[in-house]
Structures are given as C-alpha cells and as structure tokens.
FIPALUM-480404 format. One record per residue (C-alpha): residue number from 1; residue in one letter; x, y, z. Coordinates in nm, 4 decimals. Layout:
N
  resi  resn      east     north        up
   NUM     a         X         Y         Z
...
END
This chain:
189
  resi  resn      east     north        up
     1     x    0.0000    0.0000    0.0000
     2     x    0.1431    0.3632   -0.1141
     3     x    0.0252    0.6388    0.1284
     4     x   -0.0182    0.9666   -0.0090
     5     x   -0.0371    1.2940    0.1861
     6     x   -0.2427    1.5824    0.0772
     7     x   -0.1211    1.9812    0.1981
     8     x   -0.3771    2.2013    0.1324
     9     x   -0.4722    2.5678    0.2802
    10     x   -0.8137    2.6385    0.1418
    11     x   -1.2024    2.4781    0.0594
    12     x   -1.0250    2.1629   -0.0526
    13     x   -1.2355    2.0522   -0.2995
    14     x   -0.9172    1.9007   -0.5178
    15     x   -0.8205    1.6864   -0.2345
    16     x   -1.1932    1.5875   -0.1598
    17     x   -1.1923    1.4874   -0.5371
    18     x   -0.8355    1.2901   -0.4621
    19     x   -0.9170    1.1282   -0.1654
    20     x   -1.3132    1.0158   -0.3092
    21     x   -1.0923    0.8725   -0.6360
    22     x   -0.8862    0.6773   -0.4293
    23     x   -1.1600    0.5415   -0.2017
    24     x   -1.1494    0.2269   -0.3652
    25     x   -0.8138    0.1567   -0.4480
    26     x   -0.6228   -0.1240   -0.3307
    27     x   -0.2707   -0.0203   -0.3764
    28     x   -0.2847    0.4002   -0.3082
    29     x   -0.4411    0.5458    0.0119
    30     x   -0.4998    0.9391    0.1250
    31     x   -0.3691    0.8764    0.4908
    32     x   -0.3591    1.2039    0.5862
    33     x   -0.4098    1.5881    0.5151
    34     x   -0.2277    1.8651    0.6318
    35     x   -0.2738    2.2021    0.6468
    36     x   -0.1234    2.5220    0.8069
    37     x   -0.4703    2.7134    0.8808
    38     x   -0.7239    2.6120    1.1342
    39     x   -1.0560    2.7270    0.9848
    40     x   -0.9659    2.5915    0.6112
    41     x   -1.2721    2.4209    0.4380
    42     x   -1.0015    2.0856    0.3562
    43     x   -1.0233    2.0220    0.7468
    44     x   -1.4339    1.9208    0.7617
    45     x   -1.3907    1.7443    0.3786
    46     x   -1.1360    1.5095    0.4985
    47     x   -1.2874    1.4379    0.7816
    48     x   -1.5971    1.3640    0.6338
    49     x   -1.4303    1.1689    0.4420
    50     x   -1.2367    0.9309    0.7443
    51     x   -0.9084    1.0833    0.6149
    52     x   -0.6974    1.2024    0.9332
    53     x   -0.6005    1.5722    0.9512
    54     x   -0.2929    1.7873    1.1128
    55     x   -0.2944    2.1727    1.1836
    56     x    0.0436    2.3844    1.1910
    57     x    0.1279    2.7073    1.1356
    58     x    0.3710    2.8847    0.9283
    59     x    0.6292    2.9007    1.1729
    60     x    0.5780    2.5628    1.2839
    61     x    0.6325    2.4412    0.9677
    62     x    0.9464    2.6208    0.9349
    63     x    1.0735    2.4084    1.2637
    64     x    1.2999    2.1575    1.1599
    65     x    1.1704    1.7891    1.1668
    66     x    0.8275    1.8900    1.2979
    67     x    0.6997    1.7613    0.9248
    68     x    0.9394    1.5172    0.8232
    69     x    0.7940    1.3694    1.1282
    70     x    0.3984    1.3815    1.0468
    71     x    0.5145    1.2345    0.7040
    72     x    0.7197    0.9367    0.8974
    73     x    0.3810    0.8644    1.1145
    74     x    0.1866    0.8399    0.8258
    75     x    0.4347    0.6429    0.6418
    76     x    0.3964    0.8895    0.3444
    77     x    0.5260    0.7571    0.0224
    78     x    0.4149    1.0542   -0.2260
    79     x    0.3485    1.4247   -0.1314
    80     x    0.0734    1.6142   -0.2967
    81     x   -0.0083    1.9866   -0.2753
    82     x   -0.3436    2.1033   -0.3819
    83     x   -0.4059    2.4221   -0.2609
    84     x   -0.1305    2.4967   -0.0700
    85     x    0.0384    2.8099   -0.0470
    86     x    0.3484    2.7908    0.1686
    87     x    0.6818    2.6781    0.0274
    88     x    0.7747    2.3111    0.1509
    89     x    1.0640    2.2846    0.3657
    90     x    1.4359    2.1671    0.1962
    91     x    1.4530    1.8520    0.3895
    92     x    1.0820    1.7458    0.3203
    93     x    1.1386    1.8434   -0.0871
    94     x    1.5148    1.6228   -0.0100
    95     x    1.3242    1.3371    0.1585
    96     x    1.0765    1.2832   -0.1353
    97     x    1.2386    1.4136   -0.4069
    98     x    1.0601    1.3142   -0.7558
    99     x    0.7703    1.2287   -0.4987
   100     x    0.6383    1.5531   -0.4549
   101     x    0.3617    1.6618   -0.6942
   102     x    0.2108    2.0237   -0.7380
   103     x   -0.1362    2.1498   -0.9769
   104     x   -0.0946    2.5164   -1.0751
   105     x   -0.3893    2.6526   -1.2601
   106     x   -0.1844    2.7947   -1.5750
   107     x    0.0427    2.6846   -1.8313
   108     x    0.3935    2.7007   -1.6668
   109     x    0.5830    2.8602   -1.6759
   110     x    0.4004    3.1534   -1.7323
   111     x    0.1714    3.2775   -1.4427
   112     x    0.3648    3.1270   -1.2041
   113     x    0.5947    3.1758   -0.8708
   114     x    0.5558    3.3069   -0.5527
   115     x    0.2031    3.5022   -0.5233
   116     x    0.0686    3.3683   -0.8329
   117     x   -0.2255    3.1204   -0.7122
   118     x   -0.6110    3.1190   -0.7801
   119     x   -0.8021    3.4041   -0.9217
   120     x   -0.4478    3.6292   -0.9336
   121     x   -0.3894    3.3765   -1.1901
   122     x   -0.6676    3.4082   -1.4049
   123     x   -0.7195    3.7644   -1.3497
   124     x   -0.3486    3.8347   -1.5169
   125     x   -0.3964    3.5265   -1.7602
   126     x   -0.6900    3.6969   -1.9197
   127     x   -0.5997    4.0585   -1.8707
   128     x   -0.2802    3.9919   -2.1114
   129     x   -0.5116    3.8906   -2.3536
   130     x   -0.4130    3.5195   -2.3539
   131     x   -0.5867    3.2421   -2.6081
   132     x   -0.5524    2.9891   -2.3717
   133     x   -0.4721    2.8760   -1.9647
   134     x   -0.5153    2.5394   -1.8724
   135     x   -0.3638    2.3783   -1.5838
   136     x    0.0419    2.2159   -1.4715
   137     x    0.0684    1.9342   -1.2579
   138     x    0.5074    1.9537   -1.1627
   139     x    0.7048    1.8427   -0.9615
   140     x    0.8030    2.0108   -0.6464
   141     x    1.1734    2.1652   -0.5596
   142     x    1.2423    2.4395   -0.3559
   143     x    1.1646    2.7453   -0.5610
   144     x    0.7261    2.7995   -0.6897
   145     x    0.6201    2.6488   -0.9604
   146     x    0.9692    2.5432   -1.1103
   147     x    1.0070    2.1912   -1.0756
   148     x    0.9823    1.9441   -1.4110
   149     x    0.6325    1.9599   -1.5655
   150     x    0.4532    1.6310   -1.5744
   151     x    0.1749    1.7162   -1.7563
   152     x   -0.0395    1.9884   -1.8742
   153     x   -0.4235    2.0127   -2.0767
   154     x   -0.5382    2.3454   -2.1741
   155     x   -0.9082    2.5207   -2.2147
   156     x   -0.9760    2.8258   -2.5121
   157     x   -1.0781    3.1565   -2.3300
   158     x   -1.3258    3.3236   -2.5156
   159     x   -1.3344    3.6989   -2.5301
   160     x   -1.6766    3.7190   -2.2592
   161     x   -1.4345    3.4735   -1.9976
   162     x   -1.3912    3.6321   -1.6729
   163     x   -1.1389    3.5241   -1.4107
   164     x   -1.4623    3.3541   -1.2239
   165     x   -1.5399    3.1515   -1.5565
   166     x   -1.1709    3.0824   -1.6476
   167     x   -1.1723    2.9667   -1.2879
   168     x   -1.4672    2.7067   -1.3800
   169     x   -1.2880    2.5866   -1.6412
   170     x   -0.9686    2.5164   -1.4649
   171     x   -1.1619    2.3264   -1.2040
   172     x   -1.2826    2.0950   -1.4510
   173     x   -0.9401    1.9840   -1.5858
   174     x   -0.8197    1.9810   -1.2365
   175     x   -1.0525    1.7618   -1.1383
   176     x   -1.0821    1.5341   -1.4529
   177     x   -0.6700    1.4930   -1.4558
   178     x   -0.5091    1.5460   -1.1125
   179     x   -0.6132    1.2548   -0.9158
   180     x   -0.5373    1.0189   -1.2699
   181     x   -0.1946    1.1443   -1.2984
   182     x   -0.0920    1.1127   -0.9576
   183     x   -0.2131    0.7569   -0.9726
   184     x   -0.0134    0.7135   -1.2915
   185     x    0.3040    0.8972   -1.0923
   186     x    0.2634    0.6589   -0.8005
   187     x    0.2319    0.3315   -1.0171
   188     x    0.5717    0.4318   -1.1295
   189     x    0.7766    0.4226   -0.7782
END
C-alpha cells in the first residue's frame, strides 16, 4: 500500500476529489491531510471523508523535523499539494524528491511563482489577452512552480471569460486529470 499525503490551505475541494478517487483503491491510500490554517474548508472534507487531519502554522512548519515527522507517522510515500500556499521545507522536498507533486492553474511557466495562485492567476492570464490557460501538474523543488512539468491540458478563453469563468474551467481539468496522474506517478515508484 502507497500512502499519499495531501497539503492544502483552502475549501479543498481538489483533495476531496483525490481522496473520493482513491476510495477504492487497493494499492494508493490518502492517509492524511495537512494544512497550516485552522478554519480551512479541507479540514471538515477530509474528515468527512475518514481521512486524518494535522494543523500547523507557518512558523511551525518552518521548525525543523516537525513535518518530516507527520510524514514518517503516516508512512507517506508521495506528497501532494493542492491548494497549498506555503513553500515546503528543503529537507521534506530532499526526503521525497521526484515524490512531490504540485497542480498550478496555468500553463507554466508563465503565471507562475511566488504570489501567483487562484483568481491572481486568471485575473493576469486573461488581462494579457491570452488564447488559452489550462492547468500544470510539476514536480516540487524548492523554488514555486519550477520543478519538471509532468503534464499539462489546456481550455480556449473566449473573449466574454472572466477570471470567475476561467476559474470554472480550470476546475474541470483539475478535477478530470489530477487525481489520474498522480495515480499514474505513483504506479511508477
């Protein structure tokens, strides 16, 4: 059995869609989601769901081996982020190097890095007059958004999109493809 282990800061409806596609699976299990803010939506979906949760914040994070050791207890094999805004720690990124998956909703690498998440996205995706966005799933390293792409699938923005409707598309893709290529990802360890 492969354990995966979902960050996420916000509503959490990607890792709901994760953990419900993995439900069922034999070989890959959501053993845990983390998250560094108390009052995030992710926190009632998982446990709704059965999937355990742990809270931290930023600094906590920062502290070294307070992670590496949730991972260890859950005997994470694969890290996903889905919805998560802080950057992951060196040793966490060291420990599961080529493990450590990411969904940005653009085309890396443009509309990417450090402050470029959610409707900022779509709001400078479509204000630069763009044909198309679509959505990255990457690997993680230590810098935003510039770790190997693993695959990407792309939407047309029409000239009456707004960020909110460019934001509907997104979801779609992210929620058609992520969980499918992190299963593929997995298979391959």
């Amino acid at each position: 059995m492969k354990n995966i282990a979902i960050f996420a800061s916000g509503s959490g409806t990607n890792a709901e869609n994760i953990i419900r596609y993995f439900s069922s699976n034999k070989e890959i299990n959501v053993a845990v989601v983390l998250c560094n803010k108390p009052d995030a939506g992710v926190l009632d979906r998982a446990s709704r769901l059965e999937v355990a949760t742990e809270v931290f914040t930023a600094a906590q994070m920062r502290t070294p081996g307070l992670i590496s050791g949730l991972l260890e207890r859950y005997r994470t094999d694969y890290v996903v982020l889905a919805g998560f805004l802080l950057l992951v720690p060196a040793e966490v990124i060291e420990a599961y190097r080529g493990r450590i998956v990411n969904i940005h909703p653009a085309l890396l690498p443009s509309y990417g890095g450090k402050g470029m998440y959610g409707d900022r996205v779509h709001e400078a995706v479509i204000a630069a007059g763009e044909k198309r966005s679509g959505i990255t799933i990457h690997h993680v390293t230590e810098n935003y958004d510039e770790g190997a792409d693993i695959f990407q699938a792309f939407v047309e923005i029409t000239p009456d999109d707004t960020p909110a409707s460019l934001a509907a598309k997104i979801h779609k893709l992210e929620y058609e493809h992520f969980p499918a290529v992190i299963e593929r990802e997995i298979e391959r360890l």
